[in-house]
C-alpha positions in Angstrom: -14.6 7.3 -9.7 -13.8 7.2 -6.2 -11.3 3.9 -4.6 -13.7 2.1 -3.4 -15.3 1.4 -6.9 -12.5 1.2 -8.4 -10.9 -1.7 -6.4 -14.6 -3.5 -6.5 -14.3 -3.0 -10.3 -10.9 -4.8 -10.4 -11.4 -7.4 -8.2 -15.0 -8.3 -9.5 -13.8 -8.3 -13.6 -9.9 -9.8 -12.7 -10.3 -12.0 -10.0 -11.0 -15.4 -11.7 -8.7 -15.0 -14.5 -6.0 -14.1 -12.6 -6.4 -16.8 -10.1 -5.7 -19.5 -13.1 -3.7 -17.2 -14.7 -0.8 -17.5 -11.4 -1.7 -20.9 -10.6 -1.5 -22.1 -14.2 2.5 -20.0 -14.4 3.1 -21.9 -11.3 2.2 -25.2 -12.6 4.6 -25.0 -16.1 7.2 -22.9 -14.4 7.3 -24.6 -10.9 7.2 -21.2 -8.8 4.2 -20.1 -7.1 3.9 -16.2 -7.0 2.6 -14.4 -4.1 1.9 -10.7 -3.8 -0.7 -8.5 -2.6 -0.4 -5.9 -5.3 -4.0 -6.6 -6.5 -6.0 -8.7 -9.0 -4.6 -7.7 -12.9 -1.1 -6.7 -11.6 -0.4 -10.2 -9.4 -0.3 -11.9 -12.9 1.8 -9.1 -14.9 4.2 -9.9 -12.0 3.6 -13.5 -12.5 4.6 -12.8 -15.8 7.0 -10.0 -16.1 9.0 -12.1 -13.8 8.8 -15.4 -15.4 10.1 -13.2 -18.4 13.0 -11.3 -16.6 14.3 -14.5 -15.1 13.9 -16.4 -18.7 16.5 -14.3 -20.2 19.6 -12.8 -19.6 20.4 -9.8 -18.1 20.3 -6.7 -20.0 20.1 -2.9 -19.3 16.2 -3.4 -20.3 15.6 -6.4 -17.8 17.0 -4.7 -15.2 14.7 -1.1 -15.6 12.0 -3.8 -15.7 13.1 -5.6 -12.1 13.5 -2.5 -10.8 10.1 -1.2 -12.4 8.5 -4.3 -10.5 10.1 -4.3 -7.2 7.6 -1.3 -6.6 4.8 -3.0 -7.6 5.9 -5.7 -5.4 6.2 -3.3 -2.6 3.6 -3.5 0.3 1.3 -0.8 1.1 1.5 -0.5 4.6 1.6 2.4 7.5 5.4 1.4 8.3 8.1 -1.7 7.1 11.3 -3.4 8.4 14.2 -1.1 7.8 15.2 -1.0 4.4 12.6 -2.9 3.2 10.6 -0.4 0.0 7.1 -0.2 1.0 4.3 2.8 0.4 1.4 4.6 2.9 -0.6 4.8 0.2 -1.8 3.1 -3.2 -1.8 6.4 -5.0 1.7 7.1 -4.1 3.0 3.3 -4.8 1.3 4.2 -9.0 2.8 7.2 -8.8 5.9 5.7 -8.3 5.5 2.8 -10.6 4.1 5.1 -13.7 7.8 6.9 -13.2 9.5 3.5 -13.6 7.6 1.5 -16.4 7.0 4.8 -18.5 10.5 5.1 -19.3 10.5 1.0 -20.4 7.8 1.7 -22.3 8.6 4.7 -24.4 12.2 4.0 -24.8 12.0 -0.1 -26.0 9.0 0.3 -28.5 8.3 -3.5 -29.6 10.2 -4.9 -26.9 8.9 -7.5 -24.4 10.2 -5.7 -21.5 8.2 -3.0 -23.3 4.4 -5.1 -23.5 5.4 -5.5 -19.8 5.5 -2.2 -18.7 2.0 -1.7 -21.0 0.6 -3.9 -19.0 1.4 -2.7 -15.6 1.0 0.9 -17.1 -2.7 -0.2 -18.3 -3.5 -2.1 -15.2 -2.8 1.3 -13.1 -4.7 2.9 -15.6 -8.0 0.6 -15.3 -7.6 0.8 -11.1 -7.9 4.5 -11.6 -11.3 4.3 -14.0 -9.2 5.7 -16.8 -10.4 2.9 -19.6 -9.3 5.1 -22.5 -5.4 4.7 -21.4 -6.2 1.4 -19.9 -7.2 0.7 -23.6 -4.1 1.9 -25.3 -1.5 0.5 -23.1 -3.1 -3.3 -23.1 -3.7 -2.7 -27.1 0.6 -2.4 -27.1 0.8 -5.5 -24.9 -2.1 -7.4 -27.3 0.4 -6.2 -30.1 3.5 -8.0 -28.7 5.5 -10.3 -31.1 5.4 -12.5 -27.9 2.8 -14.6 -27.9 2.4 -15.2 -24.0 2.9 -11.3 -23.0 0.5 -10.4 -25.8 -2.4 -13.3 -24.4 -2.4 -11.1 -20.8 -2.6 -8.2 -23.0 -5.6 -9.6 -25.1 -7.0 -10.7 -21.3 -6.7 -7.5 -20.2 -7.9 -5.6 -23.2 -11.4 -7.6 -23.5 -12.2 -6.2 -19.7 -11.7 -3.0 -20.5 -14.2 -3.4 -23.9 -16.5 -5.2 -21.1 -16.4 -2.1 -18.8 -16.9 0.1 -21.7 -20.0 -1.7 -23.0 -18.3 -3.0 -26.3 -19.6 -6.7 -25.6 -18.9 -7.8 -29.0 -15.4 -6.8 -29.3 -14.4 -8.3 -25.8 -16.1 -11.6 -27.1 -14.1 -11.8 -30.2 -10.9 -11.1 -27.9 -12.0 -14.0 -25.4 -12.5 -16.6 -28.2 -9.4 -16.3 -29.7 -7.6 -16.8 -26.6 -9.8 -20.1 -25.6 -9.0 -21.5 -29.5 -5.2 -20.6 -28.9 -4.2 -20.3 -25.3 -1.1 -19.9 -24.1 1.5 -20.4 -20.9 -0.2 -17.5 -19.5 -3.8 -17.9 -20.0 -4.5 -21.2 -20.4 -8.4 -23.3 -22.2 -9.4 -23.2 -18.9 -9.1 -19.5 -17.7 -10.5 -17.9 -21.2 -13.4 -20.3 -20.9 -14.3 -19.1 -18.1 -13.5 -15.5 -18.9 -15.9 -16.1 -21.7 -18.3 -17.6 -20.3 -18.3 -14.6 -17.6 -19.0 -12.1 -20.8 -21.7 -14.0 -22.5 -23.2 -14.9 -19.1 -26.2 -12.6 -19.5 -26.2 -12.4 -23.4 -25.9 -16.4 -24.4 -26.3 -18.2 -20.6 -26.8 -21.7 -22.6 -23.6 -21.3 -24.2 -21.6 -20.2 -21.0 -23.1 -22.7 -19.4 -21.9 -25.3 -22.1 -18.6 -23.8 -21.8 -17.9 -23.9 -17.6 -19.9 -27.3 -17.0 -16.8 -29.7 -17.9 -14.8 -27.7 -15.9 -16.8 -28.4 -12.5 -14.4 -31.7 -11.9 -11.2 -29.9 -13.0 -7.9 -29.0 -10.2 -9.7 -27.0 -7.6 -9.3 -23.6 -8.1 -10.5 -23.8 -11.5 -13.6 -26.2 -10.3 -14.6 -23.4 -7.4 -14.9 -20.8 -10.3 -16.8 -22.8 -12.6 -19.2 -24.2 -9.6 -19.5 -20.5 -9.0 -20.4 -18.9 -12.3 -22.6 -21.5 -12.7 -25.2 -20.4 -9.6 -25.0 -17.2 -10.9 -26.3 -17.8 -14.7 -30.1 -17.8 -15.4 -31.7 -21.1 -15.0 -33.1 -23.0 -18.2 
């Protein structure tokens, strides 16, 4: 899968969610986070940093800040003087695999551990490889924290949806709008659901994103959106 389908591929199935996703952390935690590092991974930095800076410093947190100072990095032809940055987006995940599979590996059931899943499926899913993309966001979806493990469970149900496994993303998607959390809040699974069934059940989507037209305005641009693009009745 060459980079240009890729990034459409990321952008098209992340996009919406993650635009709640950091506006909605910004709104509870009162910081607004702002990084070009692409769709899924701008909220895992949302939230891995929201979770390094909730807790006290440990050897773990700090592999993890260091882990996500790359991903925070620009990709860029040059930088101010000792300032990180990378040429390239292949040589930026290179670097980041290096850091987060460590975290991973070493602090099984950890949170600093769903964190690096995440960023270590989010990589995965930009480089069309859905069967890692799959294993790494099933870790996160299995976290004892009930935030990190939502963005995992967000994640998870768009790689079922690029797979074809429509029912198993829905199931995913409904229990997240029945029990959101601080990271993926009614609003943002409803309209990641209603972006699943939009072809399969358009009367339900439709049901689902209508009371959200006159919500805050990020959230009323996406429903307003989805809604010219489902089938008419």
């Amino acid at each position: 899968m060459d980079r240009v389908t890729r990034s459409k591929l990321k952008t098209d199935r992340f996009a919406v969610e993650v635009e709640h996703s950091v506006e909605y952390v910004s709104e509870h935690r009162k910081q607004v986070f702002q990084y070009g590092a692409g769709a899924l991974v701008l909220v895992l930095i949302a939230g891995g940093i929201w979770y390094y800076r909730d807790r006290r410093h440990t050897q773990r947190q700090e592999e993890l800040a260091a882990a996500m100072e790359i991903m925070q990095a620009p990709v860029a032809p040059s930088g101010p003087p000792g300032q990180l940055f990378y040429t390239t987006d292949d040589l930026k995940n290179a670097d980041a695999v290096k850091a987060f599979k460590p975290i991973y590996d070493k602090y099984s059931g950890t949170g600093e551990a769903a964190v690096a899943a995440s960023y270590l499926g989010a990589i995965s899913m930009d480089e069309g490889k859905l069967a890692e993309a799959e294993k790494y966001f099933q870790q996160a979806a299995d976290c004892g924290d009930k935030n990190l493990a939502s963005i995992g469970k967000l994640s998870l149900a768009q790689v079922y949806l690029s797979a074809g496994r429509q029912p198993d993303a829905e199931k995913l998607l409904r229990a997240l709008y029945e029990k959101p959390t601080a990271f993926v809040s009614k609003e943002q699974a409803a309209i990641a659901l209603a972006r699943a069934i939009s072809t399969t059940k358009p009367a339900e989507a439709r049901k689902l994103i209508e009371p959200l037209r006159t919500e805050r305005p990020a959230i009323s641009q996406a429903a307003i959106t989805l809604l010219s693009q489902l089938p008419q009745q």
